[in-house]
Chimera marker file (.cmm) of the C-alpha trace (Angstrom):
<marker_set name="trace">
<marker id="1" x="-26.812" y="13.152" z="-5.772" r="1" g="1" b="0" radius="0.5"/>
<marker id="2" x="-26.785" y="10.040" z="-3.481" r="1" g="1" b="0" radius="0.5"/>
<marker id="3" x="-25.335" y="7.866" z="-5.782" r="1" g="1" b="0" radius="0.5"/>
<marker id="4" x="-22.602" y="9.939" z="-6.292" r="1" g="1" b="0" radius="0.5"/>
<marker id="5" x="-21.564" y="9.924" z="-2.622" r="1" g="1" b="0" radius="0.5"/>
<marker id="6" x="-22.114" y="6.418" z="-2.335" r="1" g="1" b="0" radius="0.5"/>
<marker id="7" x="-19.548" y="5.989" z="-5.128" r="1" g="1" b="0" radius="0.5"/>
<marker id="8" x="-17.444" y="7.729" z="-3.782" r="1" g="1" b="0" radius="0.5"/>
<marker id="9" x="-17.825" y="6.182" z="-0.374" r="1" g="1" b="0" radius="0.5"/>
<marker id="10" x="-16.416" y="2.879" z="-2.581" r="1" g="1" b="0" radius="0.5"/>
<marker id="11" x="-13.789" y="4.903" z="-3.515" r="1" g="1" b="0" radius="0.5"/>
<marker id="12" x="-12.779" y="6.423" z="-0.679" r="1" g="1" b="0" radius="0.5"/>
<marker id="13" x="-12.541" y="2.378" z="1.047" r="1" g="1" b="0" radius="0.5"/>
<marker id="14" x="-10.542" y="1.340" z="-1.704" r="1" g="1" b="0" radius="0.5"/>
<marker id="15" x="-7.917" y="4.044" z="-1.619" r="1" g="1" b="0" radius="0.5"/>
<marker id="16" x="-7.995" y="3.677" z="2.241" r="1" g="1" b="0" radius="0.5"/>
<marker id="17" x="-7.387" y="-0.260" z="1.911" r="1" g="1" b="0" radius="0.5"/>
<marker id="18" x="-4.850" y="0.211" z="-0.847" r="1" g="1" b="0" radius="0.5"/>
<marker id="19" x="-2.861" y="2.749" z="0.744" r="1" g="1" b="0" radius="0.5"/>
<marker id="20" x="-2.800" y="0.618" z="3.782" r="1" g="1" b="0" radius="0.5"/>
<marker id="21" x="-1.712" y="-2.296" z="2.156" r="1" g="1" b="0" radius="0.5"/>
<marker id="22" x="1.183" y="-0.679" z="1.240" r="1" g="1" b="0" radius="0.5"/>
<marker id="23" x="2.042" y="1.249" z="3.939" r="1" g="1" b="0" radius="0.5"/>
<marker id="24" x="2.090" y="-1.970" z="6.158" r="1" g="1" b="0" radius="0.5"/>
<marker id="25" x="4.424" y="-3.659" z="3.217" r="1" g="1" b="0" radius="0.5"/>
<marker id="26" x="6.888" y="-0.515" z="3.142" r="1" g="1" b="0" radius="0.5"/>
<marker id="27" x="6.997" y="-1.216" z="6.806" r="1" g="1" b="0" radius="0.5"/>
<marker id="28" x="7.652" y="-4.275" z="7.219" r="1" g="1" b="0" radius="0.5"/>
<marker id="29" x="9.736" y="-4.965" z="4.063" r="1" g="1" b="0" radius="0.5"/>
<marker id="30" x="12.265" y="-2.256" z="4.382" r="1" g="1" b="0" radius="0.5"/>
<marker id="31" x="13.987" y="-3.014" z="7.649" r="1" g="1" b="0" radius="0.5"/>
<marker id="32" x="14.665" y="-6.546" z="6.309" r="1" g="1" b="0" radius="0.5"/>
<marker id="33" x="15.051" y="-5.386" z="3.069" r="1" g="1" b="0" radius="0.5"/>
<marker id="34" x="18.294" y="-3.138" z="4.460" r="1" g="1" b="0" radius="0.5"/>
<marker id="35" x="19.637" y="-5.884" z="6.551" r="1" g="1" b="0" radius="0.5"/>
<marker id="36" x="19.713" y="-8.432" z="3.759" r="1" g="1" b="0" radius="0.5"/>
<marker id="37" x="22.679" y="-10.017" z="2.170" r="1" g="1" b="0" radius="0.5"/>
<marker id="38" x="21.311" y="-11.983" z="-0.679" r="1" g="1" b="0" radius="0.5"/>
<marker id="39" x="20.554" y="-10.382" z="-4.134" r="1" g="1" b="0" radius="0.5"/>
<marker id="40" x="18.021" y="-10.586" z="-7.043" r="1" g="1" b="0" radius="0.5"/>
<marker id="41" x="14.231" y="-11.440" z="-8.104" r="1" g="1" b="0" radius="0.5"/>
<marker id="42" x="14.174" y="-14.423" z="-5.682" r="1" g="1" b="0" radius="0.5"/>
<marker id="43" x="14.965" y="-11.898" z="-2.584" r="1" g="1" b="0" radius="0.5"/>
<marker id="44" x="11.742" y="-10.211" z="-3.248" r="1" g="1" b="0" radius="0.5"/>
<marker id="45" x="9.500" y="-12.732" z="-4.037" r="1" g="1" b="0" radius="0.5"/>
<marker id="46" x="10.781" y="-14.195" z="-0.736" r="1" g="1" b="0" radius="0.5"/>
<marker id="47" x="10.465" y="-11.300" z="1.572" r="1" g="1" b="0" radius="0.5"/>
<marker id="48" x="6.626" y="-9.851" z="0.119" r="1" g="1" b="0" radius="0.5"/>
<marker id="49" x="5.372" y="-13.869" z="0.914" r="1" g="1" b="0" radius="0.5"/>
<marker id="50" x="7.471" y="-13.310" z="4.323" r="1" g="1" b="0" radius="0.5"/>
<marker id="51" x="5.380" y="-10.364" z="5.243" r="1" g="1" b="0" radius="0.5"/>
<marker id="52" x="2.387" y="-11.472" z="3.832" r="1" g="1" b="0" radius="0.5"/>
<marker id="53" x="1.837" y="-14.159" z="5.892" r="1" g="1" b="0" radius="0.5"/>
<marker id="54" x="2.973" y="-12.402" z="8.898" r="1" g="1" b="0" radius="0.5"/>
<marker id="55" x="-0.010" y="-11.256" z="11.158" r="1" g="1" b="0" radius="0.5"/>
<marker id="56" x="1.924" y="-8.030" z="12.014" r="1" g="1" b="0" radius="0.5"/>
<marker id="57" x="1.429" y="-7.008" z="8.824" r="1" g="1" b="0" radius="0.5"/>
<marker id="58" x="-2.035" y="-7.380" z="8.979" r="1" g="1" b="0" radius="0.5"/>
<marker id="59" x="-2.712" y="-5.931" z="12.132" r="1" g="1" b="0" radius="0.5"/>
<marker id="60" x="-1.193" y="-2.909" z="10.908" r="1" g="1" b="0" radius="0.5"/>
<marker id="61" x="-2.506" y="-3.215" z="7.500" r="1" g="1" b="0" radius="0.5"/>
<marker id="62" x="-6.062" y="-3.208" z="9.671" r="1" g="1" b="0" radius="0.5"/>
<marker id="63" x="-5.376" y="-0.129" z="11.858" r="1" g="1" b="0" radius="0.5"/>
<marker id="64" x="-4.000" y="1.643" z="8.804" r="1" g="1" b="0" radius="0.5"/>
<marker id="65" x="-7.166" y="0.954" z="6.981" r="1" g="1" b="0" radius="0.5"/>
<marker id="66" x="-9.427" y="2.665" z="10.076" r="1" g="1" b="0" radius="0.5"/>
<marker id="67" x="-7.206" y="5.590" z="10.576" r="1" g="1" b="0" radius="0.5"/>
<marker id="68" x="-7.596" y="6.539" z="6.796" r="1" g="1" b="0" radius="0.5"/>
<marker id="69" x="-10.962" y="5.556" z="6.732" r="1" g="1" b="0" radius="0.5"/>
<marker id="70" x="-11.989" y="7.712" z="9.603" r="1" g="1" b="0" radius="0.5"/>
<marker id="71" x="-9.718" y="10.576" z="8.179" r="1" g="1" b="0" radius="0.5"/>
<marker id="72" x="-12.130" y="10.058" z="5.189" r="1" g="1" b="0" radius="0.5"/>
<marker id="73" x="-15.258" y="11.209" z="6.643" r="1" g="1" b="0" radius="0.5"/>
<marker id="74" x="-13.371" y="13.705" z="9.007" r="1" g="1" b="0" radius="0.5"/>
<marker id="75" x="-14.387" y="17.726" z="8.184" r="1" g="1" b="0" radius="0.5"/>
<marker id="76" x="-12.406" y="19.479" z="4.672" r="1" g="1" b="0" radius="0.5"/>
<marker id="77" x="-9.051" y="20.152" z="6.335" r="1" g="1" b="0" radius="0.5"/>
<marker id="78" x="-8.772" y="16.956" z="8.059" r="1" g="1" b="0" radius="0.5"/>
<marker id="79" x="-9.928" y="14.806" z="5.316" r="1" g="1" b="0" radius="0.5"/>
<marker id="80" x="-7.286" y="16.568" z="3.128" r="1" g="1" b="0" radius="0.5"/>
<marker id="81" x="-4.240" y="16.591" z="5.255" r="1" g="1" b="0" radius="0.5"/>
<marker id="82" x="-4.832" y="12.678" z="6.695" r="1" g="1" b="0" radius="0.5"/>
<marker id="83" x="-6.727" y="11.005" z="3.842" r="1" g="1" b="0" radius="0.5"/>
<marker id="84" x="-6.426" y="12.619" z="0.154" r="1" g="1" b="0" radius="0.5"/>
<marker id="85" x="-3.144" y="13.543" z="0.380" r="1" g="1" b="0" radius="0.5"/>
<marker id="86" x="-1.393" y="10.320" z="1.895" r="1" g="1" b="0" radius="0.5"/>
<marker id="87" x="-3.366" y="7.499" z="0.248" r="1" g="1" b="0" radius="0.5"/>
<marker id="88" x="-2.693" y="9.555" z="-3.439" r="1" g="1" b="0" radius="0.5"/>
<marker id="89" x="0.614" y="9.956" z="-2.911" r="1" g="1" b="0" radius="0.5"/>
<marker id="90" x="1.046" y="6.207" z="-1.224" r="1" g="1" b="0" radius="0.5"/>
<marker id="91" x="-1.068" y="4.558" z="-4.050" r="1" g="1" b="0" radius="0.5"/>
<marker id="92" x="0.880" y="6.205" z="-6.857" r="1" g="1" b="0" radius="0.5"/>
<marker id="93" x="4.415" y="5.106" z="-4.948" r="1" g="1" b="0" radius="0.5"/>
<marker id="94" x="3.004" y="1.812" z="-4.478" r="1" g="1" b="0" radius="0.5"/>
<marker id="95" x="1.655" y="1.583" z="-7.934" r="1" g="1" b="0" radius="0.5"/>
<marker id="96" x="4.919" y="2.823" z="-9.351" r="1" g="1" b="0" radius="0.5"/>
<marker id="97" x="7.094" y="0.472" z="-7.587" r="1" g="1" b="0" radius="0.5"/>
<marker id="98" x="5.134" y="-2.719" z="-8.331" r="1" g="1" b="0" radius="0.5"/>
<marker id="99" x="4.663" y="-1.629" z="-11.735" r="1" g="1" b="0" radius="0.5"/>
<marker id="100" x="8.709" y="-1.421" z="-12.295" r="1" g="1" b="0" radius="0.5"/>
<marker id="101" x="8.969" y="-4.651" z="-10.647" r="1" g="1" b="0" radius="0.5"/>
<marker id="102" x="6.599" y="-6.287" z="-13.279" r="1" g="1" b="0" radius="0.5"/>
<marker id="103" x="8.578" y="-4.494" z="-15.661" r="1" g="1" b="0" radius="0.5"/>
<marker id="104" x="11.883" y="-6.052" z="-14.692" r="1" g="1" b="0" radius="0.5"/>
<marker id="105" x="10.410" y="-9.353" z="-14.040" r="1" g="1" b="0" radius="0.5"/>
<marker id="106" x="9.210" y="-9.183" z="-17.960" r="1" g="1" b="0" radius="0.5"/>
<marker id="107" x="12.809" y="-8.188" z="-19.156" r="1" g="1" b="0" radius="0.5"/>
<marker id="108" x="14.752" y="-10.914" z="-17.639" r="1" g="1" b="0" radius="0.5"/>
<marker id="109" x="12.512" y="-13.325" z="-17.952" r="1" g="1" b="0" radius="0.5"/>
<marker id="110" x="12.962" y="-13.055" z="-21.749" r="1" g="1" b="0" radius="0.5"/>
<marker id="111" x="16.793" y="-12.712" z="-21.927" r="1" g="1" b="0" radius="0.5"/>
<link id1="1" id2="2" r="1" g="1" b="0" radius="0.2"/>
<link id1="2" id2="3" r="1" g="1" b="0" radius="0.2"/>
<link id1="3" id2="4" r="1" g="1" b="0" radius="0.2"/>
<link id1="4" id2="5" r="1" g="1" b="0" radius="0.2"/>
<link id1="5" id2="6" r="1" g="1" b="0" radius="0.2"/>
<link id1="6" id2="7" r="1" g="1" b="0" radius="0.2"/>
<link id1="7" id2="8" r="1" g="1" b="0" radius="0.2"/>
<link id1="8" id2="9" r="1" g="1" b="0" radius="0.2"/>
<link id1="9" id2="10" r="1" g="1" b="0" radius="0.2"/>
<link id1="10" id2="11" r="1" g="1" b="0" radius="0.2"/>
<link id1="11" id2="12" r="1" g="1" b="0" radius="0.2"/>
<link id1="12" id2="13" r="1" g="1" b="0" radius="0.2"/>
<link id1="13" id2="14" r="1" g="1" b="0" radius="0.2"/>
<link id1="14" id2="15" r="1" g="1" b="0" radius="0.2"/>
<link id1="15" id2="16" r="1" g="1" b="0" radius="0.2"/>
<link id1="16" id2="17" r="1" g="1" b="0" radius="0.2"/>
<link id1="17" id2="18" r="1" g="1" b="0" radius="0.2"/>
<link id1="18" id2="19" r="1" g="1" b="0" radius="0.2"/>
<link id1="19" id2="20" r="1" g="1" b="0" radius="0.2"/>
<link id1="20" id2="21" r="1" g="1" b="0" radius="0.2"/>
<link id1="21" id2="22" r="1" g="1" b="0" radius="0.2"/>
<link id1="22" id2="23" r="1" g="1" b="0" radius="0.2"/>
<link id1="23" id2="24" r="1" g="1" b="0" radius="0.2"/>
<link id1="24" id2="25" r="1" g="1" b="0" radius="0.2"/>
<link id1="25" id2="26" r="1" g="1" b="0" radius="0.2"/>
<link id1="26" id2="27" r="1" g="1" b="0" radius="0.2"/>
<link id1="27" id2="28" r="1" g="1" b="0" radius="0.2"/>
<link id1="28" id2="29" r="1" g="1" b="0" radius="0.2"/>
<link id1="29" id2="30" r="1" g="1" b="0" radius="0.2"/>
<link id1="30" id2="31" r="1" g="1" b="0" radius="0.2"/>
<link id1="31" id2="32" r="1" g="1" b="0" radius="0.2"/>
<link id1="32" id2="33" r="1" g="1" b="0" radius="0.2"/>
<link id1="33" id2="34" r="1" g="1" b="0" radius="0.2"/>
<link id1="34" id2="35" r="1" g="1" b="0" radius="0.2"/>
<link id1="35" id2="36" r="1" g="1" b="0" radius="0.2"/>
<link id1="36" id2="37" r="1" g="1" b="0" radius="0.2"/>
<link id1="37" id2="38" r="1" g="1" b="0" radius="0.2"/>
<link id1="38" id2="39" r="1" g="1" b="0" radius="0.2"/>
<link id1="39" id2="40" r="1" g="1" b="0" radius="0.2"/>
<link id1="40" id2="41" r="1" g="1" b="0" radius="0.2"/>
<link id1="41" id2="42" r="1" g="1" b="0" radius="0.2"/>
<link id1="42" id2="43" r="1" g="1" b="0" radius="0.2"/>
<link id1="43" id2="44" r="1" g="1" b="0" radius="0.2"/>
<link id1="44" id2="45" r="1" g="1" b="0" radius="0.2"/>
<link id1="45" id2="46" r="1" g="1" b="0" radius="0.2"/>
<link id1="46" id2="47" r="1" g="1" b="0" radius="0.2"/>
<link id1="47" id2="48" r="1" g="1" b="0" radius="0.2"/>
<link id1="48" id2="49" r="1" g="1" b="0" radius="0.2"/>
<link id1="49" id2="50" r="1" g="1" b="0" radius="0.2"/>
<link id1="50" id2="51" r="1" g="1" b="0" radius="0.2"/>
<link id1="51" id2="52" r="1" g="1" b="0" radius="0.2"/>
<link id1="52" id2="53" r="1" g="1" b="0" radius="0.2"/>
<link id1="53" id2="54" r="1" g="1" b="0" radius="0.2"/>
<link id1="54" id2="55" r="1" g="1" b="0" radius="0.2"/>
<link id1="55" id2="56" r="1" g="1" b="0" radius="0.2"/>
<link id1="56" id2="57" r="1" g="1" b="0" radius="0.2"/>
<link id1="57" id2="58" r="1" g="1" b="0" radius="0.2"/>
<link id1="58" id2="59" r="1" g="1" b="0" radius="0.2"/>
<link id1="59" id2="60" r="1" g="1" b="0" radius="0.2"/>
<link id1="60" id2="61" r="1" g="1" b="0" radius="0.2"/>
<link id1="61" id2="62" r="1" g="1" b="0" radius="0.2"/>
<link id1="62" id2="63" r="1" g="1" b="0" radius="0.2"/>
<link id1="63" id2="64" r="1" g="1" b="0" radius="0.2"/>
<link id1="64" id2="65" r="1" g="1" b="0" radius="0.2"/>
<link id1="65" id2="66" r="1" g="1" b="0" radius="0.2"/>
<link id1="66" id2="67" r="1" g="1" b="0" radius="0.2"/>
<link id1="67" id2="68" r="1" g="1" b="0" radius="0.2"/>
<link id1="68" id2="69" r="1" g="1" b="0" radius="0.2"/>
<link id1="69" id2="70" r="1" g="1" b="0" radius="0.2"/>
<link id1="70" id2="71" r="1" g="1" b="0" radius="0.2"/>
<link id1="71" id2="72" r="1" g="1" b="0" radius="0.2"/>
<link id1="72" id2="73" r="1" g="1" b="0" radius="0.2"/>
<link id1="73" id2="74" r="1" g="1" b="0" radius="0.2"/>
<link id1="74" id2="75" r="1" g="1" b="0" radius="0.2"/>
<link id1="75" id2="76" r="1" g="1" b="0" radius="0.2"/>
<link id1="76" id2="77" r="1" g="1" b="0" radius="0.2"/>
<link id1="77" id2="78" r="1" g="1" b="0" radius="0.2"/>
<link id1="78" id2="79" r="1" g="1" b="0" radius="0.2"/>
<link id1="79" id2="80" r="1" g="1" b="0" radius="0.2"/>
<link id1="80" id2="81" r="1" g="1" b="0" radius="0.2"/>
<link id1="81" id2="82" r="1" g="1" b="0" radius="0.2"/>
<link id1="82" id2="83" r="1" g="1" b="0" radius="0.2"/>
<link id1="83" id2="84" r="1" g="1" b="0" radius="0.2"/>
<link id1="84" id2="85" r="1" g="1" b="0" radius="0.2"/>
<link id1="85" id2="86" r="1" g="1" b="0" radius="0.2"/>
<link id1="86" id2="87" r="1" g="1" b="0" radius="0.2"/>
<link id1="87" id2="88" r="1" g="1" b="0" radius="0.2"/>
<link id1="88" id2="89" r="1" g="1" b="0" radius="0.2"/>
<link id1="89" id2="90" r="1" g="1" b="0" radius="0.2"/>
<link id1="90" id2="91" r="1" g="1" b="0" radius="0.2"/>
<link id1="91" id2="92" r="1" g="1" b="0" radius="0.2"/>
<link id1="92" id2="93" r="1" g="1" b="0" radius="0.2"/>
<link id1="93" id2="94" r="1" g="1" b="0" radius="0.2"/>
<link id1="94" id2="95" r="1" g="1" b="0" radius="0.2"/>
<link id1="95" id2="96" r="1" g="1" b="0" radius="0.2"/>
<link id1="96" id2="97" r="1" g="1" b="0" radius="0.2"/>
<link id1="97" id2="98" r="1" g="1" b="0" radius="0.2"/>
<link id1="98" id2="99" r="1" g="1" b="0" radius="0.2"/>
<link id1="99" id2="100" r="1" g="1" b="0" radius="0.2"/>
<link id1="100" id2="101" r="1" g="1" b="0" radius="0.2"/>
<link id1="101" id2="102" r="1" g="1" b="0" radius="0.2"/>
<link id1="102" id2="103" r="1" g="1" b="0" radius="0.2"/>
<link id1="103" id2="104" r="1" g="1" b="0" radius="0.2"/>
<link id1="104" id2="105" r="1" g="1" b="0" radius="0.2"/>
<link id1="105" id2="106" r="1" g="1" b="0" radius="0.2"/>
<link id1="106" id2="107" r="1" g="1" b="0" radius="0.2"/>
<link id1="107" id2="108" r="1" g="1" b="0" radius="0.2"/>
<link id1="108" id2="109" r="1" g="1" b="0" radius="0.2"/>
<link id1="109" id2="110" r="1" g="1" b="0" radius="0.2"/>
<link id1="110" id2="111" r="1" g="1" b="0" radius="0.2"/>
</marker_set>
């Protein structure tokens, strides 16, 4: 039964980390995102290596990571409402979206 838990202790980092990862992104690439004038492929690339490198994103990538991390080992309700349910639902956005970006990438780079 321990090694169960301490897989899912891996998992439960991993999500955490994920979802925070994109969380921070989403936060720091819409606003610019919104505001921006230019169109296409290049736009993106541009702005994900903008926020990347910026340590605001990683500061809040890092607090992100604690608060759902913490939420993890919280009691049922808590761990439900604060970790399962946000880092699923961010994950599969944040899967989704890069996914169709790969996908478009692959399309026009062979027209």
């Amino acid at each position: 039964m321990r090694r169960r838990e301490r897989i899912m202790d891996y998992i439960k980092g991993i999500l955490s980390g994920l979802a925070a990862i994109f969380v921070a992104e989403f936060v720091f690439f819409w606003p610019t995102l919104s505001g921006e004038k230019a169109t296409g492929m290049a736009v993106l690339k541009g702005l994900l290596a903008e926020s990347v490198f910026s340590p605001r994103f990683w500061i809040v990538g890092v607090l992100l990571l604690g608060v759902f991390f913490a939420a993890s080992r919280g009691s049922t309700v808590l761990r439900v409402l604060f970790f399962w349910i946000p880092t699923l639902t961010v994950s599969a956005l944040g899967f989704s979206i890069v996914a169709m970006y790969a996908y478009l990438f692959t399309i026009n780079r062979h027209q």
